[in-house]
C-alpha positions in Angstrom: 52.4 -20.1 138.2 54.9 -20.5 141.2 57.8 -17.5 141.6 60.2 -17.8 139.0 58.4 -20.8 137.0 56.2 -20.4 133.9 52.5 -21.9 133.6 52.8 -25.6 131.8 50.0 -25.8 129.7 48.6 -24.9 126.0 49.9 -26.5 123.0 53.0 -29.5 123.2 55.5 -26.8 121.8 54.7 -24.3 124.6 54.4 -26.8 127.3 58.0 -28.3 126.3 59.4 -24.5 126.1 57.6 -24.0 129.6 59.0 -27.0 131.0 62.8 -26.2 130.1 61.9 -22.6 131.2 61.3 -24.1 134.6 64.0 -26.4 134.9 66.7 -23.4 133.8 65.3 -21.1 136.8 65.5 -24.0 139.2 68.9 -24.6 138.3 70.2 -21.0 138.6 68.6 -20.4 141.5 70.0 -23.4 143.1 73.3 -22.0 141.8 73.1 -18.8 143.0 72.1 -20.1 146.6 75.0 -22.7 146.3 77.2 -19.8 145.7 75.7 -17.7 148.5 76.3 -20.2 150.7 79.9 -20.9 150.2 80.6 -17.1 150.3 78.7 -17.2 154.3 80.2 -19.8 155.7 83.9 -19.3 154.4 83.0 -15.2 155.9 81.7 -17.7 159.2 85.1 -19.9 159.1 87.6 -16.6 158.5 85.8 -14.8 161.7 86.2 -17.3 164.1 90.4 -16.9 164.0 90.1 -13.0 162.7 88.4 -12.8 166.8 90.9 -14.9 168.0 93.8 -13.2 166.2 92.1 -9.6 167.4 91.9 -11.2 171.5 95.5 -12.5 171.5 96.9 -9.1 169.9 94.9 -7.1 172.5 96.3 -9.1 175.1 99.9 -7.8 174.3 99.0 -4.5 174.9 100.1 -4.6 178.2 103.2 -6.5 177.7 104.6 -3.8 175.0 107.4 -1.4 175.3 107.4 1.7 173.9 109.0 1.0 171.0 106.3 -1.4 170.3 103.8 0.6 170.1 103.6 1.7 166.6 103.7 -1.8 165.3 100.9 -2.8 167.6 98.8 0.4 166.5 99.9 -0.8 162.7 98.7 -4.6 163.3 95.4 -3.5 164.8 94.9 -1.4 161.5 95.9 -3.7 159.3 92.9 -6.2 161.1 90.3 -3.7 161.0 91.1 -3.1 157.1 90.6 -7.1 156.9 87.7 -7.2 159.1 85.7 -4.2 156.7 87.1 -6.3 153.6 85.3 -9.2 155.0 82.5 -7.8 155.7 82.7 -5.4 152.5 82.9 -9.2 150.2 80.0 -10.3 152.1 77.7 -7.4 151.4 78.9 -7.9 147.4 78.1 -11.7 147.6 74.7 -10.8 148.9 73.7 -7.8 146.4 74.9 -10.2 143.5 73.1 -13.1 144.6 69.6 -11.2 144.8 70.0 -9.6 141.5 70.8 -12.9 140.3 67.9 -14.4 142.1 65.6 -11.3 140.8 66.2 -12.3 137.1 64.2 -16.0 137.7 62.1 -14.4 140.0 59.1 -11.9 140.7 59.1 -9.3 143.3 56.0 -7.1 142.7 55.7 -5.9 146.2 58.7 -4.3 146.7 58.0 -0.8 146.9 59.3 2.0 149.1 59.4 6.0 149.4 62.3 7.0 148.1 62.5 10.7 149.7 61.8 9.1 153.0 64.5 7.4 152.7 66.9 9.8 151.8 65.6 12.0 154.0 66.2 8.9 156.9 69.8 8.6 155.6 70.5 12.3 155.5 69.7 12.5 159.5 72.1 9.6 160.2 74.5 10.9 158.0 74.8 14.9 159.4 76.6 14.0 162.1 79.1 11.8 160.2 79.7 14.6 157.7 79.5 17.6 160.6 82.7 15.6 162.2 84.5 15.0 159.1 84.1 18.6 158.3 81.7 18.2 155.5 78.2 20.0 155.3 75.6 17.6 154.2 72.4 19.0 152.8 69.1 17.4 151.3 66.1 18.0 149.1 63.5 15.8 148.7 60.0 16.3 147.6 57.9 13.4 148.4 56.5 11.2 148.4 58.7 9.2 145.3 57.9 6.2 144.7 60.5 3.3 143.9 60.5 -0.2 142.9 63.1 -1.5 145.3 63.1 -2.0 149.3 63.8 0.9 152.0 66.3 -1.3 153.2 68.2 -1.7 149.8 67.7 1.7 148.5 69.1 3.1 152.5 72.3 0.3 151.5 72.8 2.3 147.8 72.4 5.9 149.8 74.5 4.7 152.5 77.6 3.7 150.0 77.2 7.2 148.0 77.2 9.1 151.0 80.2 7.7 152.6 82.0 8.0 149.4 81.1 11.8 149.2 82.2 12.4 152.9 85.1 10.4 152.9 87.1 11.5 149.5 85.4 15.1 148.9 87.8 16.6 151.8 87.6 19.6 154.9 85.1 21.8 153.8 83.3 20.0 150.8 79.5 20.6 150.8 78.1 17.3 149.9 74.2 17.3 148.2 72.1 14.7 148.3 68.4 14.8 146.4 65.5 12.6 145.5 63.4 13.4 143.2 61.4 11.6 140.2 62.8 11.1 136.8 60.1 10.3 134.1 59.4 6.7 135.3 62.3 6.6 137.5 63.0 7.5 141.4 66.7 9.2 141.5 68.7 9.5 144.4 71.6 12.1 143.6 74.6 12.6 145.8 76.6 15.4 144.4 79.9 16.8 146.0 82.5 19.4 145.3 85.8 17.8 146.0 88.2 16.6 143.9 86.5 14.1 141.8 87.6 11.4 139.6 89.0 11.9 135.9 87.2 10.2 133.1 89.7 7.1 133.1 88.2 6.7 136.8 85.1 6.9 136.8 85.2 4.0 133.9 86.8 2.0 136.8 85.0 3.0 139.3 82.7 0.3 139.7 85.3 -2.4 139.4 86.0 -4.7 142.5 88.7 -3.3 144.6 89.6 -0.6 142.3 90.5 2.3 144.3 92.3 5.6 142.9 95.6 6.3 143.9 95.0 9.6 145.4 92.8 7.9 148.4 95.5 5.4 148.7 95.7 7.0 152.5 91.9 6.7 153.1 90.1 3.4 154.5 88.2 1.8 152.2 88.2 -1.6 150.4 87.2 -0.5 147.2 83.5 -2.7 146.7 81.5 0.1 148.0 80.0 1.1 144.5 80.1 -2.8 143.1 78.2 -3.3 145.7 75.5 0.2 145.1 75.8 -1.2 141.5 74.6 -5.1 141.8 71.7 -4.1 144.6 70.2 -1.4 141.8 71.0 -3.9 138.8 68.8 -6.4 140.9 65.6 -4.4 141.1 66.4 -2.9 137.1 67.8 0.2 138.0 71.6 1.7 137.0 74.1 3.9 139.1 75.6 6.7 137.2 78.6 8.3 137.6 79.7 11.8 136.0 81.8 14.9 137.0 80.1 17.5 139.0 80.4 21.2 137.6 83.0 23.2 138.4 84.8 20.5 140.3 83.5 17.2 142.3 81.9 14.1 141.7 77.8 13.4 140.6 76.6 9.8 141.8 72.9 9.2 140.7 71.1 5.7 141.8 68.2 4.9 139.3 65.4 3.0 140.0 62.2 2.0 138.1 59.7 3.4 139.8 56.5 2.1 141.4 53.3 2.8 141.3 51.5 5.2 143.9 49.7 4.0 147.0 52.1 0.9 147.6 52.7 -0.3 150.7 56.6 0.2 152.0 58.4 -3.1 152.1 61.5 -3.7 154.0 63.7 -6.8 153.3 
């Protein structure tokens, strides 16, 4: 049959059960790209004055006395923390809606090399971490097959790793490692900063939740929501645990895929 619709045919009991089948996953599907919709263009209708808002503020740059300046510097922080949000509810929006999409659909083809891929983000990343005073190392024996897109698992690494490098502090040596699990592909970022208590990392994945000893450190708090919804979609799991002696252990788990796959990127 068609993606996300069962076969009609067989006996009058199984092509009524088929039929309802088909009509459910039409309607959630329609509902989940209702939803994605309203989420882009209200993100399209709140940049339009969020650009206009940042022109007419940098305009008064020029016009400001000195005792203006910190209030200007606070304003233009204050829209770069709205701008991230926006784009931070976006990303969620998105994530959600494929998983959701993914449960009345099939993907079989999506398949990608999960070392590659860490070993991709783990190049773009050293620099980041280098400047933040944070050595970033990787291990990866490939290849590691995974059930998910490069470009989705890259999005999961990316949130770990700028969690690690971000709240782990001067000095922290952050880890990251693919390796395969049994039937799974696991990415593992590992770092030795201060962590998160037990009570935390329960929270951890909730929207906007952020702990209140990074409550001077950017962030919008939907980083992990979103690592958790794009690894929910393709029937994997992120898990969080304390790192020994001290830090924090994020592991992204993904079903894996069968060897000899072509990579897919969407």
């Amino acid at each position: 049959g068609q993606r996300g619709s069962a076969s009609v045919g067989g006996p009058p009991e199984l092509r009524q059960l088929a039929t309802g089948f088909n009509r459910m996953a039409r309607t959630v599907t329609a509902a989940l790209e209702q939803q994605r919709r309203l989420v882009a263009d209200t993100s399209h209708q709140m940049r339009n004055p969020m650009a206009a808002l940042r022109l007419r503020v940098d305009a008064l740059q020029s016009h400001l006395r000195p005792t203006g300046e910190r209030t200007y510097a606070g304003v233009n922080t204050e829209l770069d923390r709205l701008e991230t949000l926006l784009d931070d509810i976006l990303a969620l929006a998105a994530a959600e809606h494929r998983a959701g999409e993914l449960t009345v659909t099939d993907d079989p083809g999506a398949h990608c090399d999960a070392a590659e891929v860490t070993l991709g983000r783990h190049r773009l990343w050293e620099p980041v971490a280098r400047r933040a005073a944070v050595r970033l190392t990787a291990e990866a024996a490939g290849p590691v097959p995974a059930a998910c897109t490069d470009r989705e698992l890259a999005q999961v690494t990316d949130i770990l790793l700028d969690n690690a490098i971000k709240y782990a502090g001067d000095g922290a040596h952050v880890r990251l490692r693919c390796a395969a699990e049994g039937p799974c592909a696991v990415v593992t970022v590992t770092d030795d900063g201060p962590g998160l208590r037990a009570e935390e990392i329960d929270r951890a994945t909730t929207r906007f939740w952020r702990s209140g000893r990074q409550a001077g450190t950017s962030g919008t708090g939907l980083g992990l929501a979103i690592a958790e919804q794009l690894l929910a979609g393709r029937g994997g799991r992120l898990e969080l645990t304390p790192a020994h002696p001290r830090g924090l252990r994020t592991r992204a788990v993904v079903p894996g895929a069968p060897a000899g796959g072509e990579a897919e990127a969407r």
